[in-house]
C-alpha positions in Angstrom: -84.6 20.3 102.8 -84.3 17.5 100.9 -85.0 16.9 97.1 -84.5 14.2 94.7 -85.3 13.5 90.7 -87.7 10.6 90.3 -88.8 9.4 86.5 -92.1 8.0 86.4 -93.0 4.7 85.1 -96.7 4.1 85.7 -97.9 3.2 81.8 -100.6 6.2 82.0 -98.4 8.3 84.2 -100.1 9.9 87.3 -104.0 9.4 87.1 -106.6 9.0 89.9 -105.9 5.5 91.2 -101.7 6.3 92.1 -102.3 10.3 92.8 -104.5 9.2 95.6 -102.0 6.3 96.7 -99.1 9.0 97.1 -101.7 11.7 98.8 -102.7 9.2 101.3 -98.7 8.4 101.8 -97.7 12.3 102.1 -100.6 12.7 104.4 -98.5 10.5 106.8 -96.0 13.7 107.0 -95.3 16.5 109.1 -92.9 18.3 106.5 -93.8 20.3 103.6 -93.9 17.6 99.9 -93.4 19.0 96.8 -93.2 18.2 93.2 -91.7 20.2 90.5 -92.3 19.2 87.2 -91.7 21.6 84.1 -92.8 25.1 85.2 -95.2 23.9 87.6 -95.0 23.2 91.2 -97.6 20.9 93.3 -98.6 20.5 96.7 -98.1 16.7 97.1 -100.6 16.6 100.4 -103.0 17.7 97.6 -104.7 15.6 95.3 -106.0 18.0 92.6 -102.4 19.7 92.7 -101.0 16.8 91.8 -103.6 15.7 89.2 -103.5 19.1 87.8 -99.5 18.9 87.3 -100.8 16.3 84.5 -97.7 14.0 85.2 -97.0 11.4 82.5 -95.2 8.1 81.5 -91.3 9.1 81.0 -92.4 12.5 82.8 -89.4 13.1 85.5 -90.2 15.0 88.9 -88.4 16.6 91.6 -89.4 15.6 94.7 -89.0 18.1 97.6 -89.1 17.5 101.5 -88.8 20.0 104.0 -89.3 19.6 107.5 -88.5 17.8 110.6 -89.4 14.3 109.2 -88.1 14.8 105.3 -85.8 12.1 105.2 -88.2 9.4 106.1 -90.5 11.3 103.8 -88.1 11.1 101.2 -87.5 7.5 101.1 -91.1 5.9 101.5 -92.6 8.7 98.8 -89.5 7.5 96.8 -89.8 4.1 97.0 -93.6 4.1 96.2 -93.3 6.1 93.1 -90.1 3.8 91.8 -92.6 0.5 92.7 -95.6 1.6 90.5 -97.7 3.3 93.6 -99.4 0.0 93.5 -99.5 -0.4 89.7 -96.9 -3.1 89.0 
């Protein structure tokens, strides 16, 4: 397992257009994706879990891997959320 804290910079934070960019990327996955944010934990293979964790501007996450492919996991879901998930 493998888990790192990301901030989020998107200007209106995690809405339809990048929740489906970093579905479509977790999809790509054999391990399990999670993110923890607050209280709440979402299935990142699932878009209305990760809509419904209502993740904001400034907001920071925990991103959690867990599998045979994590690391790989790790650092392209990483490295899409840090470049905008197509927003900058």
């Amino acid at each position: 397992m493998v888990s790192e804290k990301i901030k989020i910079m998107n200007d209106q934070g995690l809405h339809l257009r990048p929740t489906n960019v970093l579905c479509q990327e977790t999809l790509k996955y054999q391990c399990s994706i999670k993110i923890k944010i607050r209280d709440k934990e979402a299935n990142a293979k699932s878009f209305l879990n990760v809509l419904a964790a209502q993740i904001k501007q400034g907001d920071e996450i925990t991103l959690i891997c867990d599998g045979e492919d994590e690391k790989e996991a790790m650092e392209a879901i990483k490295s899409l959320i840090e470049n905008g998930l197509g927003e900058f």
